[in-house]
C-alpha positions as CSV (number, residue, x, y, z in Angstrom):
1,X,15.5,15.4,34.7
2,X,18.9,15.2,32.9
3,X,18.5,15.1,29.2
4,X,19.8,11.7,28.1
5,X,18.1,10.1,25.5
6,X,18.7,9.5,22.1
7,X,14.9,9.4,20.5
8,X,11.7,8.8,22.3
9,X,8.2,7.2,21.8
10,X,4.9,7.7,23.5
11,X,2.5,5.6,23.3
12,X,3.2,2.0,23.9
13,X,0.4,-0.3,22.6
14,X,2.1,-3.1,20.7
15,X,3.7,-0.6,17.9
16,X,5.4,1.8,19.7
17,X,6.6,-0.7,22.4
18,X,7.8,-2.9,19.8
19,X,9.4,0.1,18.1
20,X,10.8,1.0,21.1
21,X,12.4,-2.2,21.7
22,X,13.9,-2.2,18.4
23,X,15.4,1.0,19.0
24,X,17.1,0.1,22.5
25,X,18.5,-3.4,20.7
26,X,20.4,-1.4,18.1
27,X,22.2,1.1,21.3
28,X,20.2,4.2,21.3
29,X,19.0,5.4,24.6
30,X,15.2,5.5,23.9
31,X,12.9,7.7,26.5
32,X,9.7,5.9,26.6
33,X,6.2,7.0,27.8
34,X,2.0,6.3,27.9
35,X,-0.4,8.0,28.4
36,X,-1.1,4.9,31.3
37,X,2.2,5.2,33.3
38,X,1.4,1.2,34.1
39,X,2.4,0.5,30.2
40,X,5.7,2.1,30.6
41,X,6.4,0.1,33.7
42,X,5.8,-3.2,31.8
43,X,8.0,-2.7,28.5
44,X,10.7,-1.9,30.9
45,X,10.2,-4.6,33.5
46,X,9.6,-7.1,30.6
47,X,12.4,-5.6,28.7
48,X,14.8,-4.1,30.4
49,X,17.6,-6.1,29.0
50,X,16.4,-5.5,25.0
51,X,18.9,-1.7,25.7
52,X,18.8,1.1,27.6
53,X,14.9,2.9,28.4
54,X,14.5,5.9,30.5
55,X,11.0,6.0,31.3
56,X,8.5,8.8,32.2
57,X,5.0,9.0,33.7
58,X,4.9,13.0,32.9
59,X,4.8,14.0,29.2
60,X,6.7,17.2,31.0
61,X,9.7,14.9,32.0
62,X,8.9,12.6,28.8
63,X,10.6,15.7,26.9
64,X,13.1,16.8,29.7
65,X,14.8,13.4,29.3
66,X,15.6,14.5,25.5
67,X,18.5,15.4,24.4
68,X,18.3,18.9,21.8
69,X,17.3,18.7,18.9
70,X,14.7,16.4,20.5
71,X,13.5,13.4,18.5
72,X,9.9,11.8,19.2
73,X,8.1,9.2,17.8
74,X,4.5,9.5,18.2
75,X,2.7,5.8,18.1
76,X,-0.9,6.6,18.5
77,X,-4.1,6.3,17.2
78,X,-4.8,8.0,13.7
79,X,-6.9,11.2,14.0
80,X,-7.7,12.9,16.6
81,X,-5.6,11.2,19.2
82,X,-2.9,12.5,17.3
83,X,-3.9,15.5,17.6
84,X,-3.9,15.4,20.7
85,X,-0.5,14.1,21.7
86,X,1.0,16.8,18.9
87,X,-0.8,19.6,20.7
88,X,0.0,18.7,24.5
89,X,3.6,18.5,23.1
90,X,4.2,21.9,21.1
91,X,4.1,24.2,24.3
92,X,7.1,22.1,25.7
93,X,9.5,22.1,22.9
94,X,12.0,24.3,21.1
95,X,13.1,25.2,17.7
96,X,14.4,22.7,15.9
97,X,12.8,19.7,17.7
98,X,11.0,17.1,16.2
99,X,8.0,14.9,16.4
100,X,7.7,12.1,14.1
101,X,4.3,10.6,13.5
102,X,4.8,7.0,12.7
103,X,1.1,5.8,12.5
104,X,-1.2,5.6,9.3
105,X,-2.2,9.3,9.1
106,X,-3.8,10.5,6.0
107,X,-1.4,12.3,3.9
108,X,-3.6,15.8,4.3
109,X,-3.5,15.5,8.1
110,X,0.7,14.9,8.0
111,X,0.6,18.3,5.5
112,X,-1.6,20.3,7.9
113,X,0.8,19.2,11.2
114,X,3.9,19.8,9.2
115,X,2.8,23.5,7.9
116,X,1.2,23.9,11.9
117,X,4.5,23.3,13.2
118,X,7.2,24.6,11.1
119,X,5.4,28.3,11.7
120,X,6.5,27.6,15.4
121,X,10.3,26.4,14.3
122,X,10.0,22.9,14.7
123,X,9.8,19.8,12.2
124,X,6.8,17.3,12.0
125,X,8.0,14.2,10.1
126,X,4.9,11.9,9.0
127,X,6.7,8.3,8.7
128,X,5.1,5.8,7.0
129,X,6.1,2.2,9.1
130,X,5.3,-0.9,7.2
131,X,5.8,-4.4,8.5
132,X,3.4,-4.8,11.4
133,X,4.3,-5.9,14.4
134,X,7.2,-8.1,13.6
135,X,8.4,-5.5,11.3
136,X,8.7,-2.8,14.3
137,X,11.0,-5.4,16.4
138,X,12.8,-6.7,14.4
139,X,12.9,-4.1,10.9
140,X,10.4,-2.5,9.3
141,X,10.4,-0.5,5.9
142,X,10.3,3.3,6.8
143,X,9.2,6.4,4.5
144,X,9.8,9.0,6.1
145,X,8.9,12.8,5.1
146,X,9.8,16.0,6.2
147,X,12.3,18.3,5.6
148,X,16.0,17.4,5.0
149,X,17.4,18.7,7.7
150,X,15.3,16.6,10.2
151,X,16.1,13.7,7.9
152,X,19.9,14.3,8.3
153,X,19.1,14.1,12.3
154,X,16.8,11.5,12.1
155,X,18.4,9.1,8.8
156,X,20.9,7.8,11.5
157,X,18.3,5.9,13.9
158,X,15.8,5.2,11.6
159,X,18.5,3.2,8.8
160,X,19.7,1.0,11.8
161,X,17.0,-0.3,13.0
162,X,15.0,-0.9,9.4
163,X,15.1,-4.1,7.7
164,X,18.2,-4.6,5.1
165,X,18.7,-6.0,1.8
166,X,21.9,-6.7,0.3
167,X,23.4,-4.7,3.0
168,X,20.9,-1.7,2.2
169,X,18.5,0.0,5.1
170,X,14.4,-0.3,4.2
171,X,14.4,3.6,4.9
172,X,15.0,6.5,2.6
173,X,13.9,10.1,2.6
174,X,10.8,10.6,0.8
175,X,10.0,13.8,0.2
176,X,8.5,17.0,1.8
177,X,5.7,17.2,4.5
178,X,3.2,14.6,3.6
179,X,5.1,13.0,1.1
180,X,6.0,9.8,3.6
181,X,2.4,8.8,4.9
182,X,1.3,9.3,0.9
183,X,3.6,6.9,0.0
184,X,2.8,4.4,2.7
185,X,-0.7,4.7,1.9
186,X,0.0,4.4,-1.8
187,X,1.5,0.9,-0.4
188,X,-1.5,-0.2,1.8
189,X,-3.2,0.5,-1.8
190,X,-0.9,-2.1,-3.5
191,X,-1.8,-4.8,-0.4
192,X,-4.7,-4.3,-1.3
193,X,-4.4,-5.0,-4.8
194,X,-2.1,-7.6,-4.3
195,X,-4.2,-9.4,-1.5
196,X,-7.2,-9.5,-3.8
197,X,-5.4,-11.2,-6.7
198,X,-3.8,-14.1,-4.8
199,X,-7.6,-15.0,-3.1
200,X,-9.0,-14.8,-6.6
201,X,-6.3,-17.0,-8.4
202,X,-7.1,-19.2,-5.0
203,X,-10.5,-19.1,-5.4
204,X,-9.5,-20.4,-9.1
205,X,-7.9,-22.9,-8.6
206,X,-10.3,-24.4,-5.8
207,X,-13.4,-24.5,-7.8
208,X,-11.0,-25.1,-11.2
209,X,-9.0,-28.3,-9.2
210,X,-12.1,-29.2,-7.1
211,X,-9.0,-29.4,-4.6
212,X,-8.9,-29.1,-0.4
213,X,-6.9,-26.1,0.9
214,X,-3.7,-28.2,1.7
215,X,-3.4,-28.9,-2.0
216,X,-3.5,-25.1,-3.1
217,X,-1.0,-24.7,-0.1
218,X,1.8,-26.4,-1.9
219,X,1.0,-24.7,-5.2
220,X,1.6,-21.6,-3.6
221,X,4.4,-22.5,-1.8
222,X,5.9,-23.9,-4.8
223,X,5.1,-20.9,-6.7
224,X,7.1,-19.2,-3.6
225,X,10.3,-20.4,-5.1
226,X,10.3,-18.8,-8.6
227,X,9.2,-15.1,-9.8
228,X,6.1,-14.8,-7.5
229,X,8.1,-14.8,-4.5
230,X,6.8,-12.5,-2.0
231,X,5.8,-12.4,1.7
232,X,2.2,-12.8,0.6
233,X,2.1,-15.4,-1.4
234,X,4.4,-17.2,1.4
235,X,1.5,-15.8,3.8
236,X,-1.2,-17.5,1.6
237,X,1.1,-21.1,1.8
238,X,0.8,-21.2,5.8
239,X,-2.5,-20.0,5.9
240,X,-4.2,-22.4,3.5
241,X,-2.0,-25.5,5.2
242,X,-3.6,-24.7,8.7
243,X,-5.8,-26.7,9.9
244,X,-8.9,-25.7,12.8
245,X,-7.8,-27.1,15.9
246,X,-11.4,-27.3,17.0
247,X,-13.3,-28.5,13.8
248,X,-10.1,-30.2,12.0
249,X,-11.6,-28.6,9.1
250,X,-9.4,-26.2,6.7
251,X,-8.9,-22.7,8.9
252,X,-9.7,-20.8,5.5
253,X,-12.9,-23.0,5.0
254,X,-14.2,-21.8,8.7
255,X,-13.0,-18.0,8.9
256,X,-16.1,-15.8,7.9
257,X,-16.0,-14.3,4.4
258,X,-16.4,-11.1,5.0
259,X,-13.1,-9.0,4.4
260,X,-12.4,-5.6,6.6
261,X,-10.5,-2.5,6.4
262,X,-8.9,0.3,7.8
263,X,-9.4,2.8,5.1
264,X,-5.6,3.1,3.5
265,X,-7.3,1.0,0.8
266,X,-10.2,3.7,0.1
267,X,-7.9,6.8,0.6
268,X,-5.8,5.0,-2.4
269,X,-8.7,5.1,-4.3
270,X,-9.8,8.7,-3.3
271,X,-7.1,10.4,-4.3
272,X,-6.2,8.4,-7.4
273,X,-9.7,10.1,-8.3
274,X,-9.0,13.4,-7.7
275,X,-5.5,12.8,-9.4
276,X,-7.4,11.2,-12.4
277,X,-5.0,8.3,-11.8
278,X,-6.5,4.9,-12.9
279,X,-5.9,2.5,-10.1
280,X,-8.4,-0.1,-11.3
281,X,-7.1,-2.9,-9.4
282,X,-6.6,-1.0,-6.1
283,X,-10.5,-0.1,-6.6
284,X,-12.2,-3.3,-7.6
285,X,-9.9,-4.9,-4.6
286,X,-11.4,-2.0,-2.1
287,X,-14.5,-2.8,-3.6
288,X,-14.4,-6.7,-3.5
289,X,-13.9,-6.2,0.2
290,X,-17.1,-3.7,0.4
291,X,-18.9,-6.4,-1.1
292,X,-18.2,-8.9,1.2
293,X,-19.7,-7.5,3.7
294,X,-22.6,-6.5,2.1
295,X,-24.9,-9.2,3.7
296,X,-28.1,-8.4,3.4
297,X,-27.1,-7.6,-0.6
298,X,-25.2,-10.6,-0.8
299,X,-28.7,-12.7,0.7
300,X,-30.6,-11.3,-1.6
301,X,-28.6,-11.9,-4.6
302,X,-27.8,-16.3,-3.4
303,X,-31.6,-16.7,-3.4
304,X,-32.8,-14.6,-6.7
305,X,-30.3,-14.7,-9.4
306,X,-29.5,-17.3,-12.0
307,X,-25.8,-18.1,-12.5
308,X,-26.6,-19.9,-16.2
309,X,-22.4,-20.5,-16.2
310,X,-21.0,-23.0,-18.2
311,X,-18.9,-25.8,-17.2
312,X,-15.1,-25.5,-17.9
313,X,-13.4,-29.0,-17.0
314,X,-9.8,-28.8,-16.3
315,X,-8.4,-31.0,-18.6
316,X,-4.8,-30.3,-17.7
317,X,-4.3,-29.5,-14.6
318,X,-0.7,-28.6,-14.5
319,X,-1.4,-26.2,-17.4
320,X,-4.2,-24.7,-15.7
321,X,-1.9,-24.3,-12.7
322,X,0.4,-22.5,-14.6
323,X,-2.0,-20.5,-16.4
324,X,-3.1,-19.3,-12.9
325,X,0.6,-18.4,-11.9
326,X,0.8,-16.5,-15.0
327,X,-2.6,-14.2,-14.4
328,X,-1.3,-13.9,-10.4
329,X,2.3,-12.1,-12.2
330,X,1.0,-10.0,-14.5
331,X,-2.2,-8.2,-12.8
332,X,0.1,-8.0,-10.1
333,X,2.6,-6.2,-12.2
334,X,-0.4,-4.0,-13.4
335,X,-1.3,-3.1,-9.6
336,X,2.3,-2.1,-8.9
337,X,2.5,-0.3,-12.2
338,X,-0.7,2.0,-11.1
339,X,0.3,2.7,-7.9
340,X,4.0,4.0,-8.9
341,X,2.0,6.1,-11.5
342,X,-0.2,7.6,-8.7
343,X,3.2,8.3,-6.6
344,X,4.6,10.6,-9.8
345,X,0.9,12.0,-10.0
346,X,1.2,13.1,-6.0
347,X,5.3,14.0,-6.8
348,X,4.2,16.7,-9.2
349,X,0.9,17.4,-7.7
350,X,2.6,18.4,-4.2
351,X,6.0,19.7,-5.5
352,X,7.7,16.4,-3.9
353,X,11.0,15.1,-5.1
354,X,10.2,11.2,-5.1
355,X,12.3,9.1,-6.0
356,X,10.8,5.6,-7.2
357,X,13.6,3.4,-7.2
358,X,14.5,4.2,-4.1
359,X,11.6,3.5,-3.4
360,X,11.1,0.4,-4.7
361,X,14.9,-0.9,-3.1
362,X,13.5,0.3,0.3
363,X,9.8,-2.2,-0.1
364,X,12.2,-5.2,-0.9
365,X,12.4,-5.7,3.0
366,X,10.3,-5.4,5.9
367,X,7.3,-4.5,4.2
368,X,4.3,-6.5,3.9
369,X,4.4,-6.1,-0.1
370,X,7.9,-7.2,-0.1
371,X,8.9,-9.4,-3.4
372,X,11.2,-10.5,-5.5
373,X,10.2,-8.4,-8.5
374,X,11.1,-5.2,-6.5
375,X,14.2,-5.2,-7.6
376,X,13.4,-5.4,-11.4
377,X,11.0,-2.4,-10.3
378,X,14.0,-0.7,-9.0
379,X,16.2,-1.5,-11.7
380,X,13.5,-0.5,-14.6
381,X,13.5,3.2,-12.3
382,X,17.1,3.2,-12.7
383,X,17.0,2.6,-16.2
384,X,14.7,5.7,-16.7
385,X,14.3,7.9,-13.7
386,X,10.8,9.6,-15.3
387,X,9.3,6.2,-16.4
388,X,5.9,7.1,-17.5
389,X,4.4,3.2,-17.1
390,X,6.3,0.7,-15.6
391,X,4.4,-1.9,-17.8
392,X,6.3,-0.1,-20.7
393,X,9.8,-1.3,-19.4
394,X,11.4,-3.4,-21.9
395,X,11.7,-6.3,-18.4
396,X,7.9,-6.2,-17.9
397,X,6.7,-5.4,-21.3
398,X,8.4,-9.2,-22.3
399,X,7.5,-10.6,-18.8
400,X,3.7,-9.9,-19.0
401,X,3.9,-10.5,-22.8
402,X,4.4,-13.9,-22.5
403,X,1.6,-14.5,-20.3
404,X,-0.8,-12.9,-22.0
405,X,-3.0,-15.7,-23.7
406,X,-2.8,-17.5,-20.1
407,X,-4.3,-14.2,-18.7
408,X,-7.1,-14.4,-21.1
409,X,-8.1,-17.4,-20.5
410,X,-7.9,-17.2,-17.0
411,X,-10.1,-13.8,-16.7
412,X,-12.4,-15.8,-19.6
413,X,-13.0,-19.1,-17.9
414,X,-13.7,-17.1,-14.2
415,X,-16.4,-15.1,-16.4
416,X,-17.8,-18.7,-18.2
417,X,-18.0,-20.3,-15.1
418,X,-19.2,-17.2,-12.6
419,X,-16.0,-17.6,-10.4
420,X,-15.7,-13.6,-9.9
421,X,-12.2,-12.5,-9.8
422,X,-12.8,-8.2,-10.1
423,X,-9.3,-7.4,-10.2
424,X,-7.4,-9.6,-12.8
425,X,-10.3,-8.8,-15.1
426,X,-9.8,-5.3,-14.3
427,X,-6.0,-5.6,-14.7
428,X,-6.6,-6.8,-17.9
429,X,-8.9,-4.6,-19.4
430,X,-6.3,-1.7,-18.3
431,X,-3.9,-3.6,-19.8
432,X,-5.7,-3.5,-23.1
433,X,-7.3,0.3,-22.6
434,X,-3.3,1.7,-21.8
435,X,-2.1,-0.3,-25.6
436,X,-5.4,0.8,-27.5
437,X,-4.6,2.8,-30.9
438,X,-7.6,4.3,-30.3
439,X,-10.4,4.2,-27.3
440,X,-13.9,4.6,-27.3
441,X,-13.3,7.9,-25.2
442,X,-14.1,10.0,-28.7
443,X,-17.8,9.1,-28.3
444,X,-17.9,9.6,-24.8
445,X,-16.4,13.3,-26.1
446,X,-18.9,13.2,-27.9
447,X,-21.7,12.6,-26.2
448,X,-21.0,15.4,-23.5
449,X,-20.8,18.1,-26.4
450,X,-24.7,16.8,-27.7
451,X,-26.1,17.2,-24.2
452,X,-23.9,19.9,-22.3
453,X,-21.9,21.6,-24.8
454,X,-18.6,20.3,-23.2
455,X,-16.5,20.7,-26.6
456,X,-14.2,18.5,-28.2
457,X,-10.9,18.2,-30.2
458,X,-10.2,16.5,-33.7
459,X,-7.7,14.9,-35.2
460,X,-7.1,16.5,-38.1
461,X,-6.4,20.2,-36.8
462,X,-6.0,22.0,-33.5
463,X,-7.8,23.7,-31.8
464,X,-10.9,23.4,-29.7
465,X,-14.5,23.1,-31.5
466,X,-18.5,23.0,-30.2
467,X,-21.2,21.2,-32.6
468,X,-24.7,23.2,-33.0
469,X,-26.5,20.2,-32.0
470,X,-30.1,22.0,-32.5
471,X,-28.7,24.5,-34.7
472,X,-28.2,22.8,-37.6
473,X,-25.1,20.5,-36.4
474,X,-22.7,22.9,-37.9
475,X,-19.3,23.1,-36.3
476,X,-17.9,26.5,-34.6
477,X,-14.4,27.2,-32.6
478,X,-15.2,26.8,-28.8
C-alpha cells in the first residue's frame, strides 16, 4: 500500500470515529482502522464525504498507508487494551514514528509507554482529549505530552482541529512524557469538584425555596449570563427544565441517586496524597459520589439516625438566591485553585515545564470545565508565572472576598438544617486553614513527638528538638 495519509486512528468506537471525522473535515488524509474491519466500513460509508479516509482491515497496512514520520492516534480502552494495540504496533514502525494515546490513561502508564518506546527511537505522546463526544467532532481541548520534537510534527493537526477562542487553538504542548494525561486527569478532578458544588447549591436551593426543578432551571440559567458562566452550569439549566416523557415528572426527580465514576476523580485524589497537595474539594466530591452508592449504608442510616435540624425559613428569597450564587463562585474558585496547585506539585515533582496559563487559555474551549473565569485564571498566571495560590491573586482574593459572609451562611444553614453539601464546607474550611496565622498543626506536632518521638520545631530558634516524655520532659536536639 502507498503511504498517503496524513495521521491515523485505530479504533473507532464513538471517539476515535468522531475524532477521525474531525480530522478529515479540516483536509488531512486520515488512515482509519478497527480491530472489527466492519467499523471501518461504516465511518466511511456513513462518512465518506466528512474528507478523505483511507481505510484498512490489517494493522500491517493500517501503518503502510502512513506517511514517515508516522502519526497515530490510538482511541482505545484504558489499560490493557492499550497495551495491547501499543505492542502489536512497535514491531512495525521506525524511528521517529509516533503513537499518540488519546484515551484517559493514568499518568504512570503514559510515563512507562513513553520511556518503553523512546529506547526503541520512537515517540509515545499521552494526549489528554477533553470534550466528549461533541468535543472530538467538532473541537475538543487537547493536552498533549511528549517530547518537542513530536509536538512540532504533531502541533499542526492537533491546533486545527481543537476548539478556538478568540482565534486561539484549545491545544498546547504540556510537558514531557506523562505530563498531558496528568493534566487531563487533574481536569476530570476539577469536574469533579465543580459537578459536586452546582448539585449541592441545587440541592439548596430546592429544600431552601421548597421550589420544582423548572424553577431552579431559570436560576441557573440566569446565573449563566453573569460570572458563573460555564458549560456546566448551562448543563445543569437543560437538565433541570426536562421533563420525563413517560411520567411527566421532573427528569432529575426520577434519575436514581446514585452518582458513578470512572476513576480520573480518585487518581486526582491519589496522587494529590502522595504529593501532599490538599485537594479537599476534589475529595469530599469523589467521596460524595462513593456515598451515594453506598446503599445498604445509606438504608441503614434513613431508618436509625435522628436529623434534630433546625428550621431555616427563607425569608428573602432573592437574597438567598444570591447568597447561593455567591457560595457556587467561590468554592468553585477554591477547587480550581487546588487543582492548579497540584499541577505545579506534579511540574516539579516530574521535572515538567508546565505552563499554567497556557493552560488555563487552552480549558476556555471545548472542555467540559470550560468558563468564563478561565481567562481571569489565565490572566492572574500571566501576571505571576510561579503563582503559589491562585486564591492569593489580587482578582480572586477581592472576588471571593466579597462573598464571604454569603458563603458562611450558606455552608451554616446546610449544617442547621442537615442539607449536606461536603464540598463548599470543605472549600471553606480550606479557605480559612490556607489564611490561618497560626493552625492547630503544632499540637498535632506535638502529639506525635509524646507517643513516637517524631520531633518538632519552635518558634523561637532553629533547629530540630525531641521532648523526654518519660524522662523527665526535658528538651534535647533531635
Amino acid at each position: 500500500m502507498d503511504p498517503q495519509a496524513d495521521i491515523g486512528v485505530t479504533g473507532l468506537a464513538v471517539m476515535g470515529r468522531n475524532l477521525a471525522r474531525n480530522l478529515a473535515r479540516h483536509g488531512w488524509k486520515v488512515a482509519v482502522h478497527n480491530r472489527s474491519p466492519e467499523r471501518t466500513r461504516s465511518l466511511v460509508t456513513e462518512h465518506g464525504d466528512d474528507g478523505a479516509f483511507v481505510p484498512s482491515e490489517t494493522i500491517e497496512d493500517f501503518v503502510a498507508s502512513l506517511q514517515r514520520p508516522r502519526r497515530i492516534v490510538v482511541m482505545v480502552k484504558a489499560g490493557e487494551a492499550t497495551d495491547a494495540v501499543v505492542d502489536t504496533l512497535v514491531p512495525l514502525l521506525e524511528p521517529d514514528d509516533m503513537v499518540v494515546d488519546a484515551g484517559n490513561a493514568h499518568f504512570t502508564d503514559t510515563r512507562r509507554r513513553e520511556a518503553a518506546l523512546r529506547e526503541r527511537g520512537l515517540h509515545f505522546v499521552g494526549a489528554g482529549v477533553s470534550g466528549g463526544e461533541e468535543g472530538a467532532l467538532n473541537g475538543p481541548s487537547i493536552m498533549p505530552g511528549g517530547s518537542a520534537q513530536s509536538y512540532a510534527a504533531l502541533g499542526p493537526i492537533f491546533e486545527s482541529i481543537a476548539a478556538t477562542v478568540d482565534g486561539v487553538p484549545c491545544c498546547t504542548h504540556v510537558g514531557e512524557d506523562g505530563a498531558g494525561h496528568f493534566v487531563k486527569m487533574v481536569h476530570n478532578g476539577i469536574e469533579y469538584a465543580d459537578m459536586q458544588l452546582i448539585c449541592e447549591a441545587y440541592d439548596l436551593l430546592r429544600a431552601g425555596l421548597e421550589a420544582p426543578a423548572h424553577e431552579i432551571a431559570k436560576i441557573f440559567a440566569q446565573w449563566n449570563t453573569g460570572d458563573l458562566e460555564s458549560f456546566l452550569v448551562e448543563v445543569t439549566a437543560e437538565v433541570l427544565g426536562h421533563v420525563d416523557e413517560a411520567t411527566g415528572r421532573a427528569f432529575v426527580d426520577v434519575v436514581l441517586d446514585r452518582a458513578g465514576q470512572k476513576g480520573t476523580g480518585r487518581w486526582t485524589v491519589q496522587n494529590a496524597l502522595d504529593l501532599g497537595v490538599p485537594v479537599t474539594g476534589i475529595a469530599e466530591a469523589t467521596f460524595a459520589r462513593a456515598l451515594s452508592s453506598g446503599v445498604p449504608q445509606r438504608e441503614a442510616a434513613r431508618a436509625a439516625l435522628p436529623a434534630r435540624t433546625t428550621d431555616a425559613a427563607v425569608e428573602d428569597r432573592d437574597a438567598f438566591v444570591e447568597d447561593v450564587r455567591l457560595a457556587l463562585y467561590a468554592s468553585k474558585v477554591v477547587a480550581y485553585s487546588q487543582g492548579f496547585e497540584q499541577i505545579a506539585a506534579a511540574a516539579q515533582e516530574f521535572g515538567w515545564d508546565i505552563d499554567r496559563a497556557a493552560l488555563a487559555r487552552i480549558w476556555r474551549g471545548g472542555c467540559i470545565i470550560r468558563a468564563r473565569f478561565l481567562d481571569r485564571i489565565t490572566e492572574a498566571y500571566e501576571r505571576d508565572h510561579d503563582l503559589p495560590l491562585l486564591l492569593a491573586d489580587t482578582y480572586f482574593r477581592d472576588a471571593v472576598a466579597g462573598g464571604l459572609p454569603a458563603w458562611r451562611r450558606v455552608v451554616a444553614r446546610a449544617a442547621l438544617t442537615g442539607t449536606p453539601a461536603p464540598a463548599f464546607a470543605s472549600s471553606l474550611a480550606y479557605y480559612d486553614a490556607v489564611r490561618a496565622e497560626r493552625l492547630p498543626a503544632a499540637l498535632v506536632q506535638a502529639q506525635r513527638d509524646f507517643f513516637g518521638a517524631h520531633t518538632y520545631q519552635r518558634v523561637d530558634r532553629d533547629g530540630t528538638f525531641h521532648t523526654l516524655w518519660s524522662e523527665g520532659r526535658s528538651e534535647v536536639p533531635a
